[in-house]
N, C-alpha and C positions, 0 to 999 in steps of 0.2 A: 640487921637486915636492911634498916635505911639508908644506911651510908654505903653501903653496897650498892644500891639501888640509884642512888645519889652519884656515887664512880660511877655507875653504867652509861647510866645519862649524863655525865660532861666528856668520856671515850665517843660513846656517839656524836655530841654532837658537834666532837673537834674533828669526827671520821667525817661527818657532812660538809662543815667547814671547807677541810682540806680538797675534799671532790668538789666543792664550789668551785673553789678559785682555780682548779685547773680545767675548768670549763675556759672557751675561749672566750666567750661573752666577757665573764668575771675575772679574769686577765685583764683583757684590754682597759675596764673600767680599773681596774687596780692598781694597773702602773703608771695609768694616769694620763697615759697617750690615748690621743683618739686613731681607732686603725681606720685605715684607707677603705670607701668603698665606693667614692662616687669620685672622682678626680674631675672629672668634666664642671660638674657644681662646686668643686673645690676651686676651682680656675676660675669661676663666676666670681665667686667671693675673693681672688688673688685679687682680678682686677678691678672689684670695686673697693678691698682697701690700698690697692696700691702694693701690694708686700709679694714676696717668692712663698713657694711650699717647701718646706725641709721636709724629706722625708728621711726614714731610718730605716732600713732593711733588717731584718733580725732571725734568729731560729730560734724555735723553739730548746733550752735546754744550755745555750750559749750564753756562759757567766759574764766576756765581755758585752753582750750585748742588754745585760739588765744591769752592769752596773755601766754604763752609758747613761743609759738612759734613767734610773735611777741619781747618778752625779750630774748630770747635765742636763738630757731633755726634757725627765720632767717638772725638775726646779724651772726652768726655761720656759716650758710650754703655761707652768702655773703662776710666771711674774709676769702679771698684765703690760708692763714696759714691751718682756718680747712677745707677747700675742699682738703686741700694733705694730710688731716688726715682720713677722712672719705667720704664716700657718704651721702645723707641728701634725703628721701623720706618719704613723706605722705601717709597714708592709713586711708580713711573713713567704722567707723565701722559699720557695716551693711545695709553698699551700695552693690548693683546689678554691680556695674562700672569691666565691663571685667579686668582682672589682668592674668598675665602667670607667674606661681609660678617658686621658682628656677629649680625644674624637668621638666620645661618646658611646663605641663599639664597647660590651660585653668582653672581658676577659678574665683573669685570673690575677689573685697576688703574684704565683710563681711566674705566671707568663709576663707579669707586669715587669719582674724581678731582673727576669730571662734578659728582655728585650732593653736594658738598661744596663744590660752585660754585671749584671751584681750576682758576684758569685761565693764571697766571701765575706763574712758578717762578722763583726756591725760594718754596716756600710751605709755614710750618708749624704747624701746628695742635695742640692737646692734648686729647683724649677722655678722657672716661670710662670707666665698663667697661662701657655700654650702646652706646658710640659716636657721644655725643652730647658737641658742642663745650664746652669750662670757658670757652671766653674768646675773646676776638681774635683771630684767623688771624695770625702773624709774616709780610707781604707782602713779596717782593724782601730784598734784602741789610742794605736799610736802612744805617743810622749804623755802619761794620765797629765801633767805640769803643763804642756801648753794645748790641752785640748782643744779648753774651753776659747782659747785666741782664734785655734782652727776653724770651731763654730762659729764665734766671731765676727772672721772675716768673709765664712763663707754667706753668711748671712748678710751682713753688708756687701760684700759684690751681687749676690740677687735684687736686694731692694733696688741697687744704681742699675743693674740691669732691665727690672722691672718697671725702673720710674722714667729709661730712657737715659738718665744722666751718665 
């Protein structure tokens, strides 16, 4: 009767577990990206380090866009080298989730998504600290071999963007 008892309660508590993490809160902290919700104070903090905002457009359910950001952004976001290069934020395309755009107005992930013309995921982009594009949108998974060059360089054309150079 113990070890029965003993199954029931490791069943539950991998069923709690699993409803955890598909909380959006417990996501977000998971993957290890921080998601977008103040862009305005994000652009405070661009321009007092000097660096671009990468962000990553994603859906929920989209296997290139976790293993993205799993092989690249979050290794990236967690090598303190690229956190004094850039900022690293998430945005879910055609989520309702409150966002306060760089102008400070109230909007949405999705409308943020919308108005960025990003329609297809993963998609990622490098800002400024006004919140305006350095370069090429990074479309799909692209070449997995020279991704990481893509991010790269798009990260380096922000910084020179952002530093004026």
């Amino acid at each position: 009767m113990g070890r029965r008892i003993a199954t029931w309660m490791l069943i539950f508590q991998a069923m709690i577990l699993a409803w955890g993490l598909a909380l959006p809160g417990t996501a977000s902290a998971a993957n290890g990206l921080v998601h977008a919700s103040d862009f305005k104070a994000d652009g405070h903090l661009a321009t007092q380090r000097q660096v671009p905002i990468l962000v990553v457009f994603t859906s929920p359910g989209c296997q290139y866009c976790e293993r993205v950001k799993r092989e690249y952004l979050v290794p990236m976001h967690k090598d303190p080298a690229y956190r004094k290069r850039a900022i690293f934020r998430e945005v879910t395309v055609g989520a309702t989730t409150p966002l306060t755009g760089f102008d400070g107005v109230p909007t949405t992930e999705g409308a943020f998504a919308a108005a960025h013309k990003v329609f297809m995921v993963p998609t990622v982009i490098v800002l400024d600290t006004h919140g305006d594009d350095t370069g090429e949108a990074i479309v799909g998974m692209l070449t997995p071999d020279y991704y990481f060059g893509y991010l790269e360089a798009a990260i380096d054309e922000g910084g020179r963007k952002v530093r004026g150079k």
